[in-house]
MDAnalysis code that builds the backbone (N, CA, C; Angstrom):
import MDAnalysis as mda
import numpy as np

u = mda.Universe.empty(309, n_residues=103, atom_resindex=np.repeat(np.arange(103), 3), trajectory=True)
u.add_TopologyAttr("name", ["N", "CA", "C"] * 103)
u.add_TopologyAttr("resid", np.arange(1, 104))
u.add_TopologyAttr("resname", ["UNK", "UNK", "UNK", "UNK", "UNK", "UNK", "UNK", "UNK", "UNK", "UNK", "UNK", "UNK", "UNK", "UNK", "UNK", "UNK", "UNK", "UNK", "UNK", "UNK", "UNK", "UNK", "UNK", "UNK", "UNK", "UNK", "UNK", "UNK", "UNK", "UNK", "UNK", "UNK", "UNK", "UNK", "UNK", "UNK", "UNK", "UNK", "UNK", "UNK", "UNK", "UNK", "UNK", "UNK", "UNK", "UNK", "UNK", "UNK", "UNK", "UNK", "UNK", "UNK", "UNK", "UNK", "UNK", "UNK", "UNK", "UNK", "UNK", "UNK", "UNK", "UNK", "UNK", "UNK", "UNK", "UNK", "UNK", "UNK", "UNK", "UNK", "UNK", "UNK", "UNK", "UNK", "UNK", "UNK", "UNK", "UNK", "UNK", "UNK", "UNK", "UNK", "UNK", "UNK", "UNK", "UNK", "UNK", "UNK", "UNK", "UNK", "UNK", "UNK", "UNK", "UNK", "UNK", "UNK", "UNK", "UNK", "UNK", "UNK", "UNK", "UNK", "UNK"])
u.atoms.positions = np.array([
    [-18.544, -1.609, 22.077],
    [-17.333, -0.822, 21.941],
    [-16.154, -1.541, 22.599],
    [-16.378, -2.351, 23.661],
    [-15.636, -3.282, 24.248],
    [-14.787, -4.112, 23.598],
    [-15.292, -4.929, 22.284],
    [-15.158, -5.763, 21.396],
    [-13.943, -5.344, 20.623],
    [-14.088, -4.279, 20.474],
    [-13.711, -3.406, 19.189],
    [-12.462, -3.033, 19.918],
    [-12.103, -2.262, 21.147],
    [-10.825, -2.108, 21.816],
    [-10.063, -3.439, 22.387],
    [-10.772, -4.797, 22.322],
    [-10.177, -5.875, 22.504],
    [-9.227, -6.515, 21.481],
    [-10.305, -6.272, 20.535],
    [-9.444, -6.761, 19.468],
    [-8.533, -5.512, 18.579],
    [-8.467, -4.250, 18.897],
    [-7.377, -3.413, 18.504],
    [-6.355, -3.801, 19.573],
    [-6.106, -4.295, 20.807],
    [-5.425, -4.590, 21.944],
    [-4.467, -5.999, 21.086],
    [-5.203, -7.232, 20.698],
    [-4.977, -8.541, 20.146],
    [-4.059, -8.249, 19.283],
    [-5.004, -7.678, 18.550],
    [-3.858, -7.239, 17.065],
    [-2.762, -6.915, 17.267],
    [-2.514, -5.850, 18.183],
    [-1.282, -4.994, 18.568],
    [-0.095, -5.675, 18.841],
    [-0.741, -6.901, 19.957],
    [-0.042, -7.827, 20.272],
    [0.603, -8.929, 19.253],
    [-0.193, -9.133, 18.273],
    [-0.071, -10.389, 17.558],
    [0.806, -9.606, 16.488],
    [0.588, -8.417, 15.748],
    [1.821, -7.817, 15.435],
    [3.515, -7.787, 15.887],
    [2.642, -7.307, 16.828],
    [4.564, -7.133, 17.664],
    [5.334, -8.426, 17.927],
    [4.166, -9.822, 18.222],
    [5.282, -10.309, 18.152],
    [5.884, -11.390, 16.687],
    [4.329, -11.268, 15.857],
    [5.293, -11.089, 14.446],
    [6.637, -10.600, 14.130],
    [6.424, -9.278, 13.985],
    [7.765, -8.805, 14.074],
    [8.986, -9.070, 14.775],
    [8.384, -9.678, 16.090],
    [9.347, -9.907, 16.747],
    [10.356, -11.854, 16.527],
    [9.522, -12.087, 16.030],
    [9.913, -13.177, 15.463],
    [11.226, -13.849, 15.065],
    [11.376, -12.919, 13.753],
    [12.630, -12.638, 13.116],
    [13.636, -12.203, 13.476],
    [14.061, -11.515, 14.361],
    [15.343, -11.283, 15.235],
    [15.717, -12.562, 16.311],
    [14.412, -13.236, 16.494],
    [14.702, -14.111, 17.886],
    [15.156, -15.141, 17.078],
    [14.213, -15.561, 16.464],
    [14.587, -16.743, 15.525],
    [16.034, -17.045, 15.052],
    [16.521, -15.633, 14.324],
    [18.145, -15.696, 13.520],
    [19.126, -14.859, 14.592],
    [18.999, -14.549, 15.628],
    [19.825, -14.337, 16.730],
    [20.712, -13.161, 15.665],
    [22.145, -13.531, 15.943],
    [23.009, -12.610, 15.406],
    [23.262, -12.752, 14.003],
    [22.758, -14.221, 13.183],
    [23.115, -14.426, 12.245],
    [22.614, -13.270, 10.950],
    [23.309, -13.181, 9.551],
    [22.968, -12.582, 8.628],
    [22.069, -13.019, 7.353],
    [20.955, -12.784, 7.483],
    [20.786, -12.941, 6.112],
    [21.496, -13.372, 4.623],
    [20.868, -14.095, 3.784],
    [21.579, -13.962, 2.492],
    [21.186, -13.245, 1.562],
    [22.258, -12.762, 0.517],
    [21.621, -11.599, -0.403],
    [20.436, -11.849, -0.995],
    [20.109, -13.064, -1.335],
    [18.867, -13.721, -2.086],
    [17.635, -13.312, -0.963],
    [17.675, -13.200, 0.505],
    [16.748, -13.460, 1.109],
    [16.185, -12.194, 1.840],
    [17.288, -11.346, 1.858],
    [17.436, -10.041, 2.002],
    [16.567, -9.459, 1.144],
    [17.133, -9.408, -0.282],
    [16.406, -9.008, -1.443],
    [14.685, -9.057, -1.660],
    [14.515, -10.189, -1.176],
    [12.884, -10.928, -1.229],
    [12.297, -9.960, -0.030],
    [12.777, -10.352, 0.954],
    [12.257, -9.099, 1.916],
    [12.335, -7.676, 2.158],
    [13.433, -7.170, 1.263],
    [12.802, -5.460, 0.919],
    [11.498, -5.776, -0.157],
    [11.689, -6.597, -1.159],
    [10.417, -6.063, -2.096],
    [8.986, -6.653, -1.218],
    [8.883, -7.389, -0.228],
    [7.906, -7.217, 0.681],
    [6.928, -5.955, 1.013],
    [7.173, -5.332, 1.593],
    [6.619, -4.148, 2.127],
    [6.123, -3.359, 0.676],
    [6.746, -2.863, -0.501],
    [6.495, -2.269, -2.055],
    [5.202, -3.295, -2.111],
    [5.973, -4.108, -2.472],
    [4.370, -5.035, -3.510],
    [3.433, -5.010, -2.998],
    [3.287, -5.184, -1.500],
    [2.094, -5.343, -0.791],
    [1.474, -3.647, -0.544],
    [2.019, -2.498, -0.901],
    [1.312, -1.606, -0.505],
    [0.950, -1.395, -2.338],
    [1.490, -1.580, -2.700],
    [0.934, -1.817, -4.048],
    [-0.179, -2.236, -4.262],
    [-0.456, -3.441, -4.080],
    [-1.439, -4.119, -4.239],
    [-2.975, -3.626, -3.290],
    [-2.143, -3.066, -2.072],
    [-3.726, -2.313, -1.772],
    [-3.794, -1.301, -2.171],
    [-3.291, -0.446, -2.624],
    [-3.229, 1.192, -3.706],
    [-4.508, 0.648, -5.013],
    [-3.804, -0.641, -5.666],
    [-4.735, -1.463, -6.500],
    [-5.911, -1.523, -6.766],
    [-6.165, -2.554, -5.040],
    [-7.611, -3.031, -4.766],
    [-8.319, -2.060, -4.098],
    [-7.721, -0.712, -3.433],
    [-8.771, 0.241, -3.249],
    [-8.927, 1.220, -4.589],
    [-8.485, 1.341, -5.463],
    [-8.882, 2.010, -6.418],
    [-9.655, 1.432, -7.492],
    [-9.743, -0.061, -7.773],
    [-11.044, -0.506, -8.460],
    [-11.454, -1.367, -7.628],
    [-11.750, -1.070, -6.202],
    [-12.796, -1.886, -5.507],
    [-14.340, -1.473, -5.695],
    [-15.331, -2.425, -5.550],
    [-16.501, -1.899, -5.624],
    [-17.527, -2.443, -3.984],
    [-18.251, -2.143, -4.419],
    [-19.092, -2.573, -3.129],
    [-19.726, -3.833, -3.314],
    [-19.233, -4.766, -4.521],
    [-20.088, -5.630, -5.015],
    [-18.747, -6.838, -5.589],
    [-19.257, -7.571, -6.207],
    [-18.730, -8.473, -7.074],
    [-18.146, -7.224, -7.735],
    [-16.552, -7.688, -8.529],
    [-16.499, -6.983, -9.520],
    [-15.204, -5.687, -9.643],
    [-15.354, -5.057, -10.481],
    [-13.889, -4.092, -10.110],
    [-14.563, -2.800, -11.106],
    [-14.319, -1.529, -10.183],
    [-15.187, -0.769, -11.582],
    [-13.712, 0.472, -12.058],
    [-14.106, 0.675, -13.070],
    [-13.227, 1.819, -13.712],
    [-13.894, 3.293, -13.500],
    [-13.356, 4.491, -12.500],
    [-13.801, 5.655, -12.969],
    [-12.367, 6.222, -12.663],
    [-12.751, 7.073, -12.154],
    [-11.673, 8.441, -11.872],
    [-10.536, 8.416, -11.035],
    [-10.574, 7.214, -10.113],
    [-9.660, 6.834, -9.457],
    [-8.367, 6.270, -10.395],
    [-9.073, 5.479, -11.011],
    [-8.079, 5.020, -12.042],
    [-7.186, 5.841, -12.282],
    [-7.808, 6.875, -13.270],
    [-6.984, 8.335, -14.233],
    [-5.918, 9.073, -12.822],
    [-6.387, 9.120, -11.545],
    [-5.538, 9.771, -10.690],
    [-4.402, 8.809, -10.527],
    [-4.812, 7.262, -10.782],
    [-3.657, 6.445, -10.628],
    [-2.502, 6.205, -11.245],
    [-3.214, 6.337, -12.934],
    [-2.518, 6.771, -13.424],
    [-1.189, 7.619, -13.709],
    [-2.217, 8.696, -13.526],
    [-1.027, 10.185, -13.480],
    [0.009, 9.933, -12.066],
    [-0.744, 9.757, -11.237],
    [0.447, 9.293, -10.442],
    [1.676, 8.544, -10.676],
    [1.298, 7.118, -10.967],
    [2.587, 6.392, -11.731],
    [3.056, 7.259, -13.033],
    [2.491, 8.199, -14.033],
    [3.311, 8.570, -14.876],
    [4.224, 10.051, -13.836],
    [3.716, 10.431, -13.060],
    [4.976, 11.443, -12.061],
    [5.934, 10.777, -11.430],
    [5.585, 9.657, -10.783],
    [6.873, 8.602, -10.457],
    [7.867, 8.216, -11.163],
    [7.374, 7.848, -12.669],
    [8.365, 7.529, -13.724],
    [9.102, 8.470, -14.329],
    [8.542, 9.976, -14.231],
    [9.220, 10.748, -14.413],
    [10.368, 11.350, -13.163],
    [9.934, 10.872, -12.263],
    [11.021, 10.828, -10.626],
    [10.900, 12.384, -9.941],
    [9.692, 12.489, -10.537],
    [9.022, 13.457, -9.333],
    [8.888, 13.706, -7.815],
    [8.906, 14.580, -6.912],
    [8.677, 14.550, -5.865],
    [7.572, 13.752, -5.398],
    [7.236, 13.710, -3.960],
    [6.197, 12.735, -3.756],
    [4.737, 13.723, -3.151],
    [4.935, 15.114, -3.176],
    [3.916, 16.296, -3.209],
    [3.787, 16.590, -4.351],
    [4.270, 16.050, -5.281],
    [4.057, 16.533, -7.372],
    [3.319, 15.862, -7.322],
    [3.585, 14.263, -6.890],
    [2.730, 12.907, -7.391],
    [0.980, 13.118, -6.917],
    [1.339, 13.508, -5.445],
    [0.048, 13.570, -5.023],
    [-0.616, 14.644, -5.749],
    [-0.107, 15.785, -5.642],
    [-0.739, 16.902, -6.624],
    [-1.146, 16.434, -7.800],
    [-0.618, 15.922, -9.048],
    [-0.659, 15.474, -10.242],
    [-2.317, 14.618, -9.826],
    [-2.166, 13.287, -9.270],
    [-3.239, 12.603, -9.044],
    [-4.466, 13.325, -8.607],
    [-4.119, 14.001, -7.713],
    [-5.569, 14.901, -7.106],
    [-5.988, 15.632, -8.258],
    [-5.242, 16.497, -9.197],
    [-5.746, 17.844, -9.843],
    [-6.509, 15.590, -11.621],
    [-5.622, 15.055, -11.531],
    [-6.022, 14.271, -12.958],
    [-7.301, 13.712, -12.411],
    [-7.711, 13.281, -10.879],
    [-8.703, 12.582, -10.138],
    [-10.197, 13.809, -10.541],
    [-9.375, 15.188, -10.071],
    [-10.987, 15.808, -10.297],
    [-11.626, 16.289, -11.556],
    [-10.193, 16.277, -12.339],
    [-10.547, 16.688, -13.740],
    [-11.501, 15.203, -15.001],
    [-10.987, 14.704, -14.080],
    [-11.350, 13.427, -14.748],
    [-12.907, 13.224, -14.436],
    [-13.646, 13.447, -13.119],
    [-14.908, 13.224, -12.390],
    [-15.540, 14.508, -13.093],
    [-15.122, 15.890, -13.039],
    [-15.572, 17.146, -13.627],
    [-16.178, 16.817, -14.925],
    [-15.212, 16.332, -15.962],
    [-15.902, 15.772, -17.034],
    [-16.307, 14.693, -17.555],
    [-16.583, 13.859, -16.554],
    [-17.647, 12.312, -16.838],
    [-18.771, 13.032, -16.316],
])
């Protein structure tokens, strides 16, 4: 258990001063719009991409299709319609069980 609070301790650290990086580094200076830009879509794509890989992850080689999918779905189609973000989840949960109910 030792192990395990050491390295949640490491991490913490090695985060922060990630983050901390970028302010020290560029002091007062500003960004450019080009670089700015690249780093808001940072944080999106990457939670994207694990939304992704936990919904056709498997325990194995491989990527599987069930019900997660269909909730993923419906989700992105409530987003595109510019739904709240308690519709979205709702929408996904009620398309997730309806979808498992009848497979």
């Amino acid at each position: 258990m030792r192990a395990v609070w050491t390295a949640v301790v490491v991490l913490c650290v090695a985060t922060a001063s990630m983050k901390a990086i970028g302010p020290v580094s560029f002091g007062g200076r500003r960004l450019s719009g080009r670089a700015a830009s690249v780093i808001a879509l940072v944080a999106p794509s990457l939670l994207a991409s694990l939304v992704l890989y936990e919904t056709l992850n498997t325990d194995g080689p491989g990527i599987e299709l069930d019900a997660r999918l269909v909730g993923l779905a419906a989700a992105g189609a409530a987003l595109a319609l510019k739904r709240s973000m308690l519709v979205v989840v709702l929408v996904a949960a009620v398309a997730t069980a309806l979808a498992r109910a009848i497979a």
